[in-house]
Structures are given as structure tokens and as C-alpha cells.
C-alpha positions in Angstrom: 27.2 5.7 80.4 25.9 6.9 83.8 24.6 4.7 86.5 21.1 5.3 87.6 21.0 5.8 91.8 19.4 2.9 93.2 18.3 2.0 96.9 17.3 -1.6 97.3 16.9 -4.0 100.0 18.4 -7.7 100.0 18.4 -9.6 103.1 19.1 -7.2 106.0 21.4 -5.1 104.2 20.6 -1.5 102.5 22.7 -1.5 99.4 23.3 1.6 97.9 24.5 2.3 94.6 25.5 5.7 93.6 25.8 6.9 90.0 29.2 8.0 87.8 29.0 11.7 88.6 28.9 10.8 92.7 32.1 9.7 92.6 35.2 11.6 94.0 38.2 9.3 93.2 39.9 10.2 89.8 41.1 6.4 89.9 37.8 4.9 89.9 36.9 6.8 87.2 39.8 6.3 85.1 39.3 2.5 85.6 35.4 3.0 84.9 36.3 4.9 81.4 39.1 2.1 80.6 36.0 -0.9 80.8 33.4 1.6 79.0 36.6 2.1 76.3 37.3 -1.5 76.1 33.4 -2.0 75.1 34.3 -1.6 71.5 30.5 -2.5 70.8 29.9 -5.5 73.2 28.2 -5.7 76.3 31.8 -6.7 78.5 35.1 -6.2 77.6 37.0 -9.5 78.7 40.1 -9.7 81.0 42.3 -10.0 77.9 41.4 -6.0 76.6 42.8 -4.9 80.2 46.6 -4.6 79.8 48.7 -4.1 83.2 51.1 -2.1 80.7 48.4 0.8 80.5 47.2 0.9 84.4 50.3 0.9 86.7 48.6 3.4 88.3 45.7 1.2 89.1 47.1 -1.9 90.0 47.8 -1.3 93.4 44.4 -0.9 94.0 42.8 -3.6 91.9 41.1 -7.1 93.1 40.1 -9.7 90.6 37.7 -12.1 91.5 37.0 -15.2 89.4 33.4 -16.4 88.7 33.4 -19.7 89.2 30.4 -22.3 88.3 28.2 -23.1 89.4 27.1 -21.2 92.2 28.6 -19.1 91.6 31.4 -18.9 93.9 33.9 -15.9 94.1 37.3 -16.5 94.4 39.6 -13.9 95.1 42.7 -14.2 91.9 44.7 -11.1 92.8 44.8 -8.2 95.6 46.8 -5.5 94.6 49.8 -4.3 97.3 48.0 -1.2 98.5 44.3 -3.3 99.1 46.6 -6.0 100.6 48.4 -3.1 102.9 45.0 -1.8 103.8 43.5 -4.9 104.8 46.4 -6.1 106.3 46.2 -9.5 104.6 46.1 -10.7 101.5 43.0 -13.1 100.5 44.1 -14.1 97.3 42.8 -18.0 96.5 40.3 -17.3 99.1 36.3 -17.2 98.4 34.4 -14.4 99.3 32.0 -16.2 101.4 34.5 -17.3 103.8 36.5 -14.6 104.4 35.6 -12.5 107.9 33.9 -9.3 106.6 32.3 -8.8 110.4 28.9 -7.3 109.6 30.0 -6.1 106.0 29.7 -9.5 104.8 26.4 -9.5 103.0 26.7 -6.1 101.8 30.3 -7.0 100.1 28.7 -10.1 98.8 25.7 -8.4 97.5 27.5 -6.2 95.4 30.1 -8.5 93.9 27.0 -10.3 92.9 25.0 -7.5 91.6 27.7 -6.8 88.8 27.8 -10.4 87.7 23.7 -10.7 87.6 23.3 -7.1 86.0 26.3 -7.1 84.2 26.8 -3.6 84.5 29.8 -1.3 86.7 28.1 -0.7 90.5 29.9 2.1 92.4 29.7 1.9 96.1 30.8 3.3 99.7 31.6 1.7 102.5 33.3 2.3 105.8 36.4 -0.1 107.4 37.2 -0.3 110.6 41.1 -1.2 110.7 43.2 -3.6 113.5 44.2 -0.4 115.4 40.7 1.1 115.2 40.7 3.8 112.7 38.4 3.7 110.2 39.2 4.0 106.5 36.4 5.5 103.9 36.1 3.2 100.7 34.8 4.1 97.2 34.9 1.3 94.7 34.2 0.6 91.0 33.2 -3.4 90.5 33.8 -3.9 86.9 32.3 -7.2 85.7 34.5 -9.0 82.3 33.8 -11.7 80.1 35.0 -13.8 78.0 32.0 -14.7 76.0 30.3 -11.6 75.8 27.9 -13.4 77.9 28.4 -14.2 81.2 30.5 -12.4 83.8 33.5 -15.0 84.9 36.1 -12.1 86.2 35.2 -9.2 88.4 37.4 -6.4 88.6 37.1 -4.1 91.6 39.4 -1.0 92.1 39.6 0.4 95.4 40.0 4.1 96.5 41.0 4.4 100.6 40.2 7.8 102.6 40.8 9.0 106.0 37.2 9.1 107.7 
């Protein structure tokens, strides 16, 4: 299942999607062909088909974000160690709305939201600017789950870091 590329506007912010065969990381693949595998003829796999057993390479990398309604709200379950390392903090319980994204924020927001309205995967890019200054490139998978087959209630986003 590839992605079509898509360039729309919402608010102020260009968002950008980019399609399966744009992607570099072997990770975010891998996660993408675990959800398309966990399909088994639905629309979503739910969080229950994703066993941490068969991803310990991915875990490290994964966020889950809970849906929560109405709103909907997202509310940051679990940061894996190496996002947590890379952000420097860990915003697990936290909602996405109020965590301090600088000028990032609506983008972020805008595509956590995209996978729950489309209910589809949305690859992205985007550029961090660390504490000390660096910058780190990110390429990310946003996975939407459900448990009905229906609506999106978890997001799963796995999280590729490069030098830029």
C-alpha cells in the first residue's frame, strides 16, 4: 500500500506528506509493514495485534498517543528511551497541545491529527533543533490503531533521528 504525495495547506503550516518509497529509514518501514501485516482484512489493526515481543528493535523509538474524546485530545501514553534521549525529556501523560513544540507545534499537531481523521499511515520530515544547538533530521511513520475497526483511539508514531 503506497502513500500518494500530498502538499496541503492547514493554518500557516505547509504539511508535507511523502509517500512509502521516499523513505530512507529501514525502521520506519519495518514498523509500516508490521501495521499493513496486522490488517488481516480490516481497515486498523488495534493496539492488541502489536506485540513488544516482535519489535524490540522498534521500541526505543516508538510514541503512543491515546485518542481521547471528545475533542479529541492527544495524550502522550509512552516515549520510548531513545525519543525520550533525543528530546531530552520525557512527555509521557502529557497532551500534545501543551507541550512546547516552538514553531513546530501546528505542524506536529496537524499530522497526529491527519492519521486519526484519514485513518491511514502519514510519513513525514521534520527538522529539530536540540538544547546545545544541533539540529537532528526526523523521519516518522504515524500509525493510527483501533479498537473498533472504526475510529482511531491509539496513534503509534516511530521515530528515525539523523545528523543534519
Amino acid at each position: 500500500m503506497d502513500l500518494p504525495v500530498e502538499a496541503n495547506l492547514w493554518g500557516e503550516t505547509t504539511f508535507e506528506e511523502k509517500g512509502r518509497e521516499a523513505v530512507a529509514s529501514p525502521m520506519l518501514l519495518s514498523a509500516y509493514d508490521l501495521w499493513v501485516a496486522n490488517l488481516r482484512g480490516r481497515t486498523l489493526p488495534s493496539r492488541a495485534d502489536f506485540d513488544p515481543v516482535d519489535m524490540p528493535k522498534l521500541l526505543p523509538h516508538i510514541i503512543l498517543v491515546d485518542v481521547e474524546n471528545p475533542g479529541p485530545r492527544l495524550r502522550v501514553r509512552l516515549s520510548g528511551t531513545n525519543v525520550v534521549n533525543v528530546f531530552g525529556g520525557d512527555y509521557t501523560g502529557q497532551y500534545l497541545d501543551e507541550i512546547d513544540f516552538g514553531d513546530a507545534r501546528q505542524k506536529i499537531l496537524h499530522d497526529y491529527m491527519f492519521a486519526v481523521d484519514a485513518k491511514r499511515p502519514l510519513f513525514s520530515d521534520h527538522k529539530f533543533r536540540r538544547l546545545s544547538g544541533t539540529y537532528l533530521n526526523i523521519e516518522r511513520v504515524i500509525l493510527p490503531l483501533s479498537d473498533n475497526d472504526d475510529s482511531v483511539n491509539i496513534l503509534m508514531a516511530v521515530l528515525s533521528f539523523f545528523k543534519a
